[in-house]
gemmi code that builds the backbone of each chain (N, CA, C; Angstrom):
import gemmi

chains = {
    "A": [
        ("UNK", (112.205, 102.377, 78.235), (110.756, 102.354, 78.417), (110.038, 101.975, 77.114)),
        ("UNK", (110.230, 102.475, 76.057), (109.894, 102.424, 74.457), (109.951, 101.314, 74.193)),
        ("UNK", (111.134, 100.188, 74.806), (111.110, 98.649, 74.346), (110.212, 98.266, 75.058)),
        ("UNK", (109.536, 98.213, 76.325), (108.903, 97.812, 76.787), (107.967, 97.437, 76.572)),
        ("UNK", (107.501, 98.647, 76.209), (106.036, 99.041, 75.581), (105.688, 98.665, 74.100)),
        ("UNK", (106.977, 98.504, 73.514), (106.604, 97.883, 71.989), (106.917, 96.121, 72.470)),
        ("UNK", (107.229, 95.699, 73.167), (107.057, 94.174, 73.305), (105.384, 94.384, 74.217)),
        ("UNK", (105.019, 94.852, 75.055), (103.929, 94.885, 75.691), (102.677, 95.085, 74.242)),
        ("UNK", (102.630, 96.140, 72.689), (101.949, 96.473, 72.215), (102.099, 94.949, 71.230)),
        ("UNK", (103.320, 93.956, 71.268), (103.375, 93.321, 69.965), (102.581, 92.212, 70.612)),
        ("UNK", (102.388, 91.815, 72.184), (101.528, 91.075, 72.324), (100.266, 91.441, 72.335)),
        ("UNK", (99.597, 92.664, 72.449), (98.194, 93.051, 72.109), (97.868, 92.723, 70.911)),
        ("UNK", (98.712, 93.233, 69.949), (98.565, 92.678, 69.055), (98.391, 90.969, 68.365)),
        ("UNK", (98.927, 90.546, 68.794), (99.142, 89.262, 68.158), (97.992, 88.476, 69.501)),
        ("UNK", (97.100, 89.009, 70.269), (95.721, 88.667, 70.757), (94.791, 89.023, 69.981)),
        ("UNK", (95.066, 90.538, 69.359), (93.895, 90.846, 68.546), (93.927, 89.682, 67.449)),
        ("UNK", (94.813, 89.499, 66.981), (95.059, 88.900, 65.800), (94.647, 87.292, 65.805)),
        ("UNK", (95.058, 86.732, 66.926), (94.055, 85.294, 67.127), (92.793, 85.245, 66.987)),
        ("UNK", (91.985, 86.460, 67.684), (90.557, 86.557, 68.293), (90.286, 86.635, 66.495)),
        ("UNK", (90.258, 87.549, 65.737), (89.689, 87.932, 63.900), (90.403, 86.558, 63.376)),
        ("UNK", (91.464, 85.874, 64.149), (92.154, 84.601, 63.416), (90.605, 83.377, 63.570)),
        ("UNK", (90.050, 83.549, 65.014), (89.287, 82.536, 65.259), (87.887, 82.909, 64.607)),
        ("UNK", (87.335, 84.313, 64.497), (86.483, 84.470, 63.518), (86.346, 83.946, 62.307)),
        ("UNK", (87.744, 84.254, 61.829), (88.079, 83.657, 60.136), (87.186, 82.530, 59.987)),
        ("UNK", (87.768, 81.989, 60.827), (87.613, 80.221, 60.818), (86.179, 79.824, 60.972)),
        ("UNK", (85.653, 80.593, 62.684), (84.198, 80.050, 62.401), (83.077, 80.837, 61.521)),
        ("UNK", (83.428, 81.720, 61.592), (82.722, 82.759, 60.324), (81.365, 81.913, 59.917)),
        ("UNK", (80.243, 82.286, 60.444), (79.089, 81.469, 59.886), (79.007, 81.802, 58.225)),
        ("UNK", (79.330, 82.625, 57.977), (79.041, 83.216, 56.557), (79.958, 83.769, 55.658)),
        ("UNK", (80.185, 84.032, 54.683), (81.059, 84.505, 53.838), (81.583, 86.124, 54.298)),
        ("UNK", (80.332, 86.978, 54.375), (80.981, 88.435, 54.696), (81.611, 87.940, 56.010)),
        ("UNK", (81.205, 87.568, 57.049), (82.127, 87.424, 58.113), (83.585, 87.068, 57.557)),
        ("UNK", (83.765, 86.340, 57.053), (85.426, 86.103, 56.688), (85.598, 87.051, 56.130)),
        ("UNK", (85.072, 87.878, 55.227), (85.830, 88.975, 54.454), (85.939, 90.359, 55.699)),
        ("UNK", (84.855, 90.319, 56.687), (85.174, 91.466, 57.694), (86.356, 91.248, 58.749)),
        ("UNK", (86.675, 89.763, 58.539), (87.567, 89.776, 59.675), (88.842, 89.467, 59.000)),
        ("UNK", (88.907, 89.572, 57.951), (90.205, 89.376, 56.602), (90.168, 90.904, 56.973)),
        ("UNK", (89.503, 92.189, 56.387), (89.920, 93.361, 56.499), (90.444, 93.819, 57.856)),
        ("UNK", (89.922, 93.373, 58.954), (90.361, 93.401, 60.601), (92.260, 92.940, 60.315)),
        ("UNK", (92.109, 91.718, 60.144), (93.116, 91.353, 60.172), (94.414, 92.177, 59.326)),
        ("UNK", (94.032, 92.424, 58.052), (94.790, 93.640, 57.191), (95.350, 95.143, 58.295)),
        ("UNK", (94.342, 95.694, 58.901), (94.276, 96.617, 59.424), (95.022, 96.108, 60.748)),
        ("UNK", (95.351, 94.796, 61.285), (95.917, 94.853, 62.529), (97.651, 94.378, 61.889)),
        ("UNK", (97.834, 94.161, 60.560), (98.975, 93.496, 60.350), (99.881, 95.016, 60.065)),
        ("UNK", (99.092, 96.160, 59.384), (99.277, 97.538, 59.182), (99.803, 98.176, 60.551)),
        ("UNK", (99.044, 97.639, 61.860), (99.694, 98.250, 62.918), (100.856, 97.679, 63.265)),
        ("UNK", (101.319, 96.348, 62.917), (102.121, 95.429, 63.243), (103.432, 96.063, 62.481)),
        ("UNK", (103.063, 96.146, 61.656), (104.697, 96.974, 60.756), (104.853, 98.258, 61.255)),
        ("UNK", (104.029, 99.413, 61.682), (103.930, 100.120, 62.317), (105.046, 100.157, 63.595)),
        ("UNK", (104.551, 99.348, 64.376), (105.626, 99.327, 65.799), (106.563, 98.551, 65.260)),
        ("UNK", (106.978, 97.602, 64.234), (107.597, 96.854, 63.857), (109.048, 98.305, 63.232)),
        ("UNK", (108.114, 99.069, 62.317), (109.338, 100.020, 61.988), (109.877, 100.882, 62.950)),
        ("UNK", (109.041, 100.956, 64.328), (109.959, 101.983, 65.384), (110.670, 100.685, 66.028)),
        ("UNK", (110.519, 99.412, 66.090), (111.606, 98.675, 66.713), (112.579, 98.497, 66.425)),
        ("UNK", (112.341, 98.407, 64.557), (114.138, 98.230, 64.263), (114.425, 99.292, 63.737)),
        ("UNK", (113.920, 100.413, 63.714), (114.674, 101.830, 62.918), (114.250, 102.187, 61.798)),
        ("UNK", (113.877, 100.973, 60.722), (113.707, 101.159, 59.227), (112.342, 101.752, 58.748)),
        ("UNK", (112.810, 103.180, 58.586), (111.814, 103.777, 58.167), (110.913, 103.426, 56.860)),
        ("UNK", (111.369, 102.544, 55.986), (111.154, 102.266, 55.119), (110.002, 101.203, 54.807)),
        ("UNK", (109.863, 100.644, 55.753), (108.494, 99.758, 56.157), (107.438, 100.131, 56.172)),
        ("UNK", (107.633, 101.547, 56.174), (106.065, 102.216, 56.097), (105.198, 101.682, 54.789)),
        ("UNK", (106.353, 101.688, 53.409), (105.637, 100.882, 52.194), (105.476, 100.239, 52.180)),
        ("UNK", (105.706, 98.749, 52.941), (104.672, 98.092, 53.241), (103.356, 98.248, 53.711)),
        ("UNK", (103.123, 98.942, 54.554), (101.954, 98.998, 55.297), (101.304, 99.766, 54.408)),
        ("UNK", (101.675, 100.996, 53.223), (100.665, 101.551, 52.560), (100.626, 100.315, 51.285)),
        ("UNK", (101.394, 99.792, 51.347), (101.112, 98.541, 49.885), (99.703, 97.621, 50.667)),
        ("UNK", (99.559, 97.104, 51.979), (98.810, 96.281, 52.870), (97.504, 96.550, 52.758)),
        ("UNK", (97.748, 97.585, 52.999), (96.150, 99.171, 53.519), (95.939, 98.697, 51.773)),
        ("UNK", (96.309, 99.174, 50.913), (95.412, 99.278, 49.783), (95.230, 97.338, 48.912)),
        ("UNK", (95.438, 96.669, 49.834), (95.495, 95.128, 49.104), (94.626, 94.906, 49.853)),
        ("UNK", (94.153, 95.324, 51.051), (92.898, 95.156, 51.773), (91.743, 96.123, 51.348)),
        ("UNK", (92.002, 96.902, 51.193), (91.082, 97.902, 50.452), (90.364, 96.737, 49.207)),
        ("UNK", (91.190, 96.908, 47.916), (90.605, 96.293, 46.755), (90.242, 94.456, 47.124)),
        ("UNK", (90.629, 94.088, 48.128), (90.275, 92.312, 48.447), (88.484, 92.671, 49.412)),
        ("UNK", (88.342, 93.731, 49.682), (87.183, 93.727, 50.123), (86.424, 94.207, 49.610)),
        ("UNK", (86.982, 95.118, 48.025), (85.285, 95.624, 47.206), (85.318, 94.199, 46.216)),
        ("UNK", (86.365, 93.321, 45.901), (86.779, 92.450, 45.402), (85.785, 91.614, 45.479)),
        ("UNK", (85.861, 91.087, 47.012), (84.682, 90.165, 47.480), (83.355, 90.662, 47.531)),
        ("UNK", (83.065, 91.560, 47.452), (81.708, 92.366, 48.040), (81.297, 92.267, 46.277)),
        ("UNK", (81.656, 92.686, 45.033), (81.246, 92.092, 44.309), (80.960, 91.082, 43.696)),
        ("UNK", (82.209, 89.973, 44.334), (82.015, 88.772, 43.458), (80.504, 88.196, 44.322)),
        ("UNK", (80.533, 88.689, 45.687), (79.159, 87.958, 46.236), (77.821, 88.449, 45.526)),
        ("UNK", (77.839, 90.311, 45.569), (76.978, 90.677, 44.852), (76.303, 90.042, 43.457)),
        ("UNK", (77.482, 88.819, 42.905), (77.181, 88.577, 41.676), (76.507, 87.275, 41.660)),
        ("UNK", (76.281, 87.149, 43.441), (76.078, 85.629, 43.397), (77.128, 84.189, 43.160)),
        ("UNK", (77.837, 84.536, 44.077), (78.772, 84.085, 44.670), (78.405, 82.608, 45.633)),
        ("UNK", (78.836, 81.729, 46.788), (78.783, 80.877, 47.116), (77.597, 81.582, 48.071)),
        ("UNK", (76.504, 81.087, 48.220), (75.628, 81.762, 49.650), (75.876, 81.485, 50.947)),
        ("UNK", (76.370, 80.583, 51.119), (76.499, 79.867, 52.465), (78.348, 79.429, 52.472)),
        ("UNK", (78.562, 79.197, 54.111), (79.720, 78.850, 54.050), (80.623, 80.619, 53.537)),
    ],
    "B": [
        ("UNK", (109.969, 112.438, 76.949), (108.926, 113.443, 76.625), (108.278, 112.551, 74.877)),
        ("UNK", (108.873, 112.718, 73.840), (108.635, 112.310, 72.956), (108.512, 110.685, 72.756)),
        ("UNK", (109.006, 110.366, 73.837), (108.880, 108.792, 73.866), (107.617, 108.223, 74.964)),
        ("UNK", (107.408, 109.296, 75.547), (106.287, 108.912, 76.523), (104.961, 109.073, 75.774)),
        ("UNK", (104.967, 110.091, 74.732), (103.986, 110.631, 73.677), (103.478, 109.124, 72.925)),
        ("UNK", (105.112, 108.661, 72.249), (104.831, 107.248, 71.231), (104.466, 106.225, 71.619)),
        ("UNK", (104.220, 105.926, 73.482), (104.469, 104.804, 74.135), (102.865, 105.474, 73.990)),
        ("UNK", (102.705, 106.030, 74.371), (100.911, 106.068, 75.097), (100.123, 106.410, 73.460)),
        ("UNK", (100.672, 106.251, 72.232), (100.181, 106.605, 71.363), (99.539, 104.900, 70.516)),
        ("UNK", (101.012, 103.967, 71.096), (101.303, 103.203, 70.410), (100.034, 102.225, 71.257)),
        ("UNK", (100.305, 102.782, 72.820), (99.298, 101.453, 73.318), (97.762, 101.768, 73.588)),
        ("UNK", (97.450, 103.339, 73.102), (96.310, 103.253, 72.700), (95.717, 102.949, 71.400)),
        ("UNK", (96.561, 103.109, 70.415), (96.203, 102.015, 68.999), (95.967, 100.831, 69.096)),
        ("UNK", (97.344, 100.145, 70.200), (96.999, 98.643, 70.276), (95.176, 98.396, 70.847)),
        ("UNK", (95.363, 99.138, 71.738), (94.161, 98.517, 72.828), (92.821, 98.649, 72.335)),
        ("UNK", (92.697, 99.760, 70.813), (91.758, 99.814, 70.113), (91.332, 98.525, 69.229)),
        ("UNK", (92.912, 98.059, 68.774), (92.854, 96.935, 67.764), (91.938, 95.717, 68.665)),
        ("UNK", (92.880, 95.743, 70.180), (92.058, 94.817, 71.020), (90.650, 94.677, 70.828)),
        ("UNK", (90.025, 95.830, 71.099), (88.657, 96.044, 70.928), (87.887, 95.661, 70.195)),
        ("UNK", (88.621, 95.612, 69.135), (87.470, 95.803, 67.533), (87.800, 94.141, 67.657)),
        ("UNK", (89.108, 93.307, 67.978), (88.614, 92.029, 67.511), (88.253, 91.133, 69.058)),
        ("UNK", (87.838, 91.526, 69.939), (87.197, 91.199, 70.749), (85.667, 91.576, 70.282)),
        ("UNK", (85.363, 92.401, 69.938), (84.033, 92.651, 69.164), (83.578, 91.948, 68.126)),
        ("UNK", (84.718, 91.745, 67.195), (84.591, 90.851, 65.851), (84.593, 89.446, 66.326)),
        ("UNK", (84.666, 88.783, 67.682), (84.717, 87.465, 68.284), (83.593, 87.631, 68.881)),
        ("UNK", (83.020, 88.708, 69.831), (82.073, 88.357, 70.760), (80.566, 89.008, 69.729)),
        ("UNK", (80.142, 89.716, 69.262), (79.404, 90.290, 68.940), (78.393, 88.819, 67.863)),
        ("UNK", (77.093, 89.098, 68.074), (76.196, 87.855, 67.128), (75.586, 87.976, 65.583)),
        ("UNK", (76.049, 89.478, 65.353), (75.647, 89.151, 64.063), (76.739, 90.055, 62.661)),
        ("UNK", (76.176, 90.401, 61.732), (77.441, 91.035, 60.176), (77.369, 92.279, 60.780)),
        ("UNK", (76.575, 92.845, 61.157), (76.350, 94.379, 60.847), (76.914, 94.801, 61.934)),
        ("UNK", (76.472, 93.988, 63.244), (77.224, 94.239, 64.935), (78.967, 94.093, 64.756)),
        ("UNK", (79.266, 93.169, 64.265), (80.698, 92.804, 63.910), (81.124, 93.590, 63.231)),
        ("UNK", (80.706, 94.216, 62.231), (81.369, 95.281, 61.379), (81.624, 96.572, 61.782)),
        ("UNK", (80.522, 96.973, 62.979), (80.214, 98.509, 63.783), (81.476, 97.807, 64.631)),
        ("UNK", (82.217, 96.679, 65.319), (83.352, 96.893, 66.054), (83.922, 96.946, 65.077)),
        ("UNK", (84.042, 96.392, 63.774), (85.770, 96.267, 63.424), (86.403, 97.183, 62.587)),
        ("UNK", (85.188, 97.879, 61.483), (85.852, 98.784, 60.996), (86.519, 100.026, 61.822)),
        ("UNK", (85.298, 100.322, 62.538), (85.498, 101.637, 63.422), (86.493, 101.733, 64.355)),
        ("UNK", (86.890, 100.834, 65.088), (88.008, 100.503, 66.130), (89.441, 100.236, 65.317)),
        ("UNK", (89.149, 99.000, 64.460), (90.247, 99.165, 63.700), (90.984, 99.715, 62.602)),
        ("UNK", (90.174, 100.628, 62.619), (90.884, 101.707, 61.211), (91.403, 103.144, 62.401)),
        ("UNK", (90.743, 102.914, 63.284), (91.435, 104.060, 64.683), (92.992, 103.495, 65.594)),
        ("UNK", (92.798, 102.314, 65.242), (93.968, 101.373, 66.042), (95.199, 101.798, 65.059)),
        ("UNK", (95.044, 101.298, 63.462), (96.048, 101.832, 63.100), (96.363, 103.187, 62.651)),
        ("UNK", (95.615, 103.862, 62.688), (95.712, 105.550, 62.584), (96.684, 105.857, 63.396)),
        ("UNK", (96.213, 105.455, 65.085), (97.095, 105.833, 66.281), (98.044, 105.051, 66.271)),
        ("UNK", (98.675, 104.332, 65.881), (99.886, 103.290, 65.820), (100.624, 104.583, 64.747)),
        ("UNK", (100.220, 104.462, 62.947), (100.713, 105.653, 62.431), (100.981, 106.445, 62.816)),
        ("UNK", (100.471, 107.746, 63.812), (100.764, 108.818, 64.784), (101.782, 108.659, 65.326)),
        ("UNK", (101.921, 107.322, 65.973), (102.988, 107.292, 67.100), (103.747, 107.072, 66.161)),
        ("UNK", (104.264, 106.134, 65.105), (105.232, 106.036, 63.832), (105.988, 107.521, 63.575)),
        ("UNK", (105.309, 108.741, 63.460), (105.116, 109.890, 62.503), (106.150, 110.434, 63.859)),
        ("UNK", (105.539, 110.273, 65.058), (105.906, 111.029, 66.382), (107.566, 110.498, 66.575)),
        ("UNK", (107.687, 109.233, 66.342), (108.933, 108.592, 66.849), (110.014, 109.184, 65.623)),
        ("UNK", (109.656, 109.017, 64.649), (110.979, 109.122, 63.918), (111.465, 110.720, 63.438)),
        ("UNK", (110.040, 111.484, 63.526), (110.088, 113.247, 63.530), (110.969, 113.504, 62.259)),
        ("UNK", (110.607, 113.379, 60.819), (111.247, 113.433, 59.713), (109.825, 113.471, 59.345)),
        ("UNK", (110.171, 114.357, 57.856), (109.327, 115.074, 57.178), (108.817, 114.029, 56.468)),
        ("UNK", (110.015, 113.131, 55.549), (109.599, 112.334, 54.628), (108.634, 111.017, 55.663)),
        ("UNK", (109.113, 110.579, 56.327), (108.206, 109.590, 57.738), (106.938, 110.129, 57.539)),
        ("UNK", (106.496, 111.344, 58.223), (105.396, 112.168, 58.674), (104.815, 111.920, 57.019)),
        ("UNK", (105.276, 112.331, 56.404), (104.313, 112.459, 54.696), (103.615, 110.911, 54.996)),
        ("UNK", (104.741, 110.178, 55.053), (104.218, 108.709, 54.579), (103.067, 108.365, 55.719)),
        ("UNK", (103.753, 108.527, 56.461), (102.287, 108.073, 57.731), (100.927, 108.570, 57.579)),
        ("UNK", (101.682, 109.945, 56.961), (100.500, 110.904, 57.049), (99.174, 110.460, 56.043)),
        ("UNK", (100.107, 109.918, 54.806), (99.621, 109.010, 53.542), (98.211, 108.393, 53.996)),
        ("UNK", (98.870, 106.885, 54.419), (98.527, 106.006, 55.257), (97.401, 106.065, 55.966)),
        ("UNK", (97.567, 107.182, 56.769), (96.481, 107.862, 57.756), (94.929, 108.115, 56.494)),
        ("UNK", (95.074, 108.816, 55.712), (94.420, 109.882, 54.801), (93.834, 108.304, 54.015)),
        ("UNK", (94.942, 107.629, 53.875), (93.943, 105.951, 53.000), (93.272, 105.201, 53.995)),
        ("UNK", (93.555, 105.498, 54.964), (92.838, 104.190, 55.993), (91.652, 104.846, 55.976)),
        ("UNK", (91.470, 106.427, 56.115), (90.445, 107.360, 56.481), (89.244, 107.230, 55.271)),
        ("UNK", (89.696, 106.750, 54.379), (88.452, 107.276, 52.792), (88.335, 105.973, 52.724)),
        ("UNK", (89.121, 104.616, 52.227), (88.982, 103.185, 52.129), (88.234, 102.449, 53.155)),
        ("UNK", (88.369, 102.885, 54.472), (87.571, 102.354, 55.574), (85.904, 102.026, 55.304)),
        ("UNK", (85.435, 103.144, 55.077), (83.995, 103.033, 55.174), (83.240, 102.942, 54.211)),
        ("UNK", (84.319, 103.148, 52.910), (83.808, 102.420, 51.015), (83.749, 100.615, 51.777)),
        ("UNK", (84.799, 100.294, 52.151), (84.801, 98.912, 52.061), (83.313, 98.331, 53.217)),
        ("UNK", (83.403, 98.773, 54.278), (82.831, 98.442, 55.374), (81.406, 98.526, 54.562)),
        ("UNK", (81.028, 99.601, 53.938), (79.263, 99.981, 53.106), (79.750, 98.805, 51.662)),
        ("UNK", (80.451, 98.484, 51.082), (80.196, 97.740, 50.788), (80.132, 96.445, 50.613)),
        ("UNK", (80.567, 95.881, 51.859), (80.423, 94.476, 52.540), (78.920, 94.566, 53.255)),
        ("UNK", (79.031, 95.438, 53.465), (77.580, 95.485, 54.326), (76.187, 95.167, 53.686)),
        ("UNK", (76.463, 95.887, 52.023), (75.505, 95.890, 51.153), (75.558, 94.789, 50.403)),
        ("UNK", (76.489, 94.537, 50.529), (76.812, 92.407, 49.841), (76.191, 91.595, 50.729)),
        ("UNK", (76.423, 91.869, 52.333), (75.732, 90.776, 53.091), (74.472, 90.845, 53.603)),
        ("UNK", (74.082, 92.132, 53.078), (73.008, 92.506, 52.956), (71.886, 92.161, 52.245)),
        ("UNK", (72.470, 91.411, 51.138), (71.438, 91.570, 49.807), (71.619, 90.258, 49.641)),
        ("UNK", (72.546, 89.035, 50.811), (72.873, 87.711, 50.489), (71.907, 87.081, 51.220)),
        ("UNK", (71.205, 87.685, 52.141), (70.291, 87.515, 53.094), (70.716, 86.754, 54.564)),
        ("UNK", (72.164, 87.556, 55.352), (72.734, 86.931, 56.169), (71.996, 87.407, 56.626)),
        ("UNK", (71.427, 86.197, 57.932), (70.765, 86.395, 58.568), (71.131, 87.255, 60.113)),
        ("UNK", (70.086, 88.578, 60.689), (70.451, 89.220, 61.500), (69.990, 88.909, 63.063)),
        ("UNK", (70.688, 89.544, 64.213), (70.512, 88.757, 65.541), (68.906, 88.814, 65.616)),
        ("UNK", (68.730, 87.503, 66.026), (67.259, 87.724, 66.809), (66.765, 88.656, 67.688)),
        ("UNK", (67.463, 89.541, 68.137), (67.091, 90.836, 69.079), (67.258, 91.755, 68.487)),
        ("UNK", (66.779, 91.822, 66.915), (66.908, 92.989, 66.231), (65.845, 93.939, 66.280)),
        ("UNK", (65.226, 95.117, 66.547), (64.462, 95.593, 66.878), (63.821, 95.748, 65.240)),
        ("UNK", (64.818, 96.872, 64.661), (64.599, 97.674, 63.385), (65.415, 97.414, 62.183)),
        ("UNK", (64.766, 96.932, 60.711), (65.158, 96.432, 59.898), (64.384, 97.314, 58.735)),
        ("UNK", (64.583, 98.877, 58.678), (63.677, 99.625, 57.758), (63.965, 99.096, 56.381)),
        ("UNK", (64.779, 98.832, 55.983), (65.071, 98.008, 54.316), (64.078, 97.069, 54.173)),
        ("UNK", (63.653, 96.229, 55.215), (63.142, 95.203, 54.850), (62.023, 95.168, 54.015)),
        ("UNK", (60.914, 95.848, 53.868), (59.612, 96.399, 53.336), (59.857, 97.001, 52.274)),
        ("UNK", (60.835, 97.916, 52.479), (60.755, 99.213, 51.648), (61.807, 99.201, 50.289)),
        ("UNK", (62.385, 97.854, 50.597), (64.019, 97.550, 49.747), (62.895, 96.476, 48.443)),
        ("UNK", (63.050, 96.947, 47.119), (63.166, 95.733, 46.453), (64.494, 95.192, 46.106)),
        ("UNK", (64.841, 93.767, 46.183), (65.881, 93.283, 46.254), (66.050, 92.870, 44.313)),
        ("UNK", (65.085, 93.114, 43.584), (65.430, 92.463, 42.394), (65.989, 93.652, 42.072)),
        ("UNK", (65.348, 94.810, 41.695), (65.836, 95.952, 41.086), (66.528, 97.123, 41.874)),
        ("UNK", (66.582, 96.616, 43.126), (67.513, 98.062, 43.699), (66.696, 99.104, 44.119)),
        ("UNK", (65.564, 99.068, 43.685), (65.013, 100.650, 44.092), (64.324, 100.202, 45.499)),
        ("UNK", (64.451, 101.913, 46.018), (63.775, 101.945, 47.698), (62.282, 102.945, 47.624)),
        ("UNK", (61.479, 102.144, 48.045), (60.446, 102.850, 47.981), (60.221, 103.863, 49.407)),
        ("UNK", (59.727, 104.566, 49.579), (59.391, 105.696, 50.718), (58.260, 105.235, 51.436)),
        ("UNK", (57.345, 104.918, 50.844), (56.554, 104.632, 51.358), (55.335, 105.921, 51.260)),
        ("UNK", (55.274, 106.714, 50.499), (54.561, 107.580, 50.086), (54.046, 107.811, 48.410)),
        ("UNK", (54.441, 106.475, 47.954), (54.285, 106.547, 46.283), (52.406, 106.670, 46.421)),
        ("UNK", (51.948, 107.074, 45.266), (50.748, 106.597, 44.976), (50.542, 105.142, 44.428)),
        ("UNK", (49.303, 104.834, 44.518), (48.767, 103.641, 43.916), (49.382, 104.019, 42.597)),
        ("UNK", (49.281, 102.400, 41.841), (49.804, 102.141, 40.701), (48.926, 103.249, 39.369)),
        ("UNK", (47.779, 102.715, 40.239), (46.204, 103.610, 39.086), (46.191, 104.830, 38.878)),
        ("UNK", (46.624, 105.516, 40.216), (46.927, 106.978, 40.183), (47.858, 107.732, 39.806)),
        ("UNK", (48.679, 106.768, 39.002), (49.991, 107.879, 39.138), (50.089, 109.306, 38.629)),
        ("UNK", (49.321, 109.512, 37.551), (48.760, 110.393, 36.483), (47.648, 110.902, 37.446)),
        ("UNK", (47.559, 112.579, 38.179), (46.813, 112.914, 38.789), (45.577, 113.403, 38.253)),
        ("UNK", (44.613, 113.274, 38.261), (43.223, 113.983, 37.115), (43.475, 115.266, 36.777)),
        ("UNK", (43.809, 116.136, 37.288), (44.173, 117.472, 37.054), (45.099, 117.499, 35.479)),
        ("UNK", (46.133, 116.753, 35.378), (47.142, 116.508, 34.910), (46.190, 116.401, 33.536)),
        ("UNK", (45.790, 115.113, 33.569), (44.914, 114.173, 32.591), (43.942, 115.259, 31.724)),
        ("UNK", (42.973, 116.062, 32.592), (42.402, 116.861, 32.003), (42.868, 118.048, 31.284)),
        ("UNK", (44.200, 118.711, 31.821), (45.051, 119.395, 31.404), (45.449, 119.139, 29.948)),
        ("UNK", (45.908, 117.862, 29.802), (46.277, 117.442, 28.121), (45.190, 117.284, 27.224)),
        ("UNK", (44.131, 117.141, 27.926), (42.952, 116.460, 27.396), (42.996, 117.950, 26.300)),
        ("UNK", (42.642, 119.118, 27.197), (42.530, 120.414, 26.752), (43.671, 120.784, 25.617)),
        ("UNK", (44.891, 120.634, 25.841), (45.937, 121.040, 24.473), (45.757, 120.053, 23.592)),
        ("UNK", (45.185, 118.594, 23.759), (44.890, 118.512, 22.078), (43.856, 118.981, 21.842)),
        ("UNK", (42.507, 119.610, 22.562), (41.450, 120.330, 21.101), (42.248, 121.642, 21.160)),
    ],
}
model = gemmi.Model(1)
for chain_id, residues in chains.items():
    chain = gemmi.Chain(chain_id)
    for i, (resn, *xyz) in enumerate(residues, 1):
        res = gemmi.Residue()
        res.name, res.seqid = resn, gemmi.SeqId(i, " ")
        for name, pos in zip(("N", "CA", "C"), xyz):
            atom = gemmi.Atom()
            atom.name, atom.element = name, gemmi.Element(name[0])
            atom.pos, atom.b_iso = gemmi.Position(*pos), 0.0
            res.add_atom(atom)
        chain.add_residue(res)
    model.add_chain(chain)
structure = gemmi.Structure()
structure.add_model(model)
structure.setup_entities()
């Protein structure tokens, strides 16, 4: 049942992940790409997640806390460099 | 029993993640897009973690998830307030069916400060009472 459901959750996933993929792209504005860059962080975090109960390796979890905090600092990252007057548009 | 727990743990994380980027696709403006994505998706992988913590039932697992959990929880809404306040102050523009925009008036954008809207006039700031008060300790 457990495989099932982790092939059933890896395609939810990888829908969520197009839909913030197609944001990226049309993103009228700069914070939009950086909100859907952190979306995307946060859905790749769930992805290793079911990824480590599929193959066993508990050890994947450090990835996902290395992920979580590279999305963390890439979004105060951007949020200042705009604050500083950064590209306005686009 | 424990696998029926991780299955319904795992596909209510997913279906959250669903959410937030169906929101982050359909929604028209920064601030609407951000109310789906942080909030949904910092809950998507929380509950994915859970079910992680649930499946493998080890202490050292549970710490780490537990980790994980506790960073998604404090990093979430630093980042989200301050994207918000970047695209805020870049002047992205908000949906046309915006009702209420209290910053707008009350925000100066050069220096940061928020006025209330209860300051006195510039002339008054110094109340007469005050004025006459000093007047009196220098004789």
């Amino acid at each position: 049942m457990l495989s099932v459901v982790i092939n059933i959750v890896y395609f939810m996933l990888s829908v969520a992940l197009l839909f913030a993929f197609i944001r990226l792209t049309k993103g009228p504005s700069l914070p939009d790409r950086v909100v859907s860059l952190e979306l995307i962080a946060s859905i790749v975090v769930g992805y290793v997640g079911v990824h480590a109960i599929d193959t066993g390796v508990s050890s994947l979890l450090d990835v996902a806390i290395v992920i979580a905090l590279t999305a963390f600092l890439t979004a105060v990252g951007f949020a200042r460099f705009l604050e500083r007057g950064g590209r306005k548009s686009e | 029993m424990s696998e029926l727990i991780v299955s319904i743990l795992l596909l209510t994380g997913a279906g959250f993640m669903i959410l937030a980027a169906v929101g982050i696709l359909r929604l028209p403006d920064l601030p609407t897009r951000m109310h789906a994505s942080t909030k949904a998706g910092a809950m998507g992988a929380m509950m994915t973690m859970a079910g992680v913590a649930m499946h493998f039932a080890d202490v050292v697992v549970f710490t780490r998830a537990f980790a994980i959990v506790i960073f998604i929880l404090i990093t979430a809404p630093i980042a989200a307030h301050v994207i918000g306040r970047a695209g805020y102050f870049l002047g992205t523009p908000l949906w046309e069916g915006t009702i209420k925009d209290e910053l707008k008036d009350n925000y100066d954008e050069k220096t940061h400060s928020l006025y209330s809207g209860f300051e006195p006039a510039p002339e008054s700031v110094i109340p007469p009472t005050h004025k006459k008060r000093s007047e009196d300790d220098e004789d």
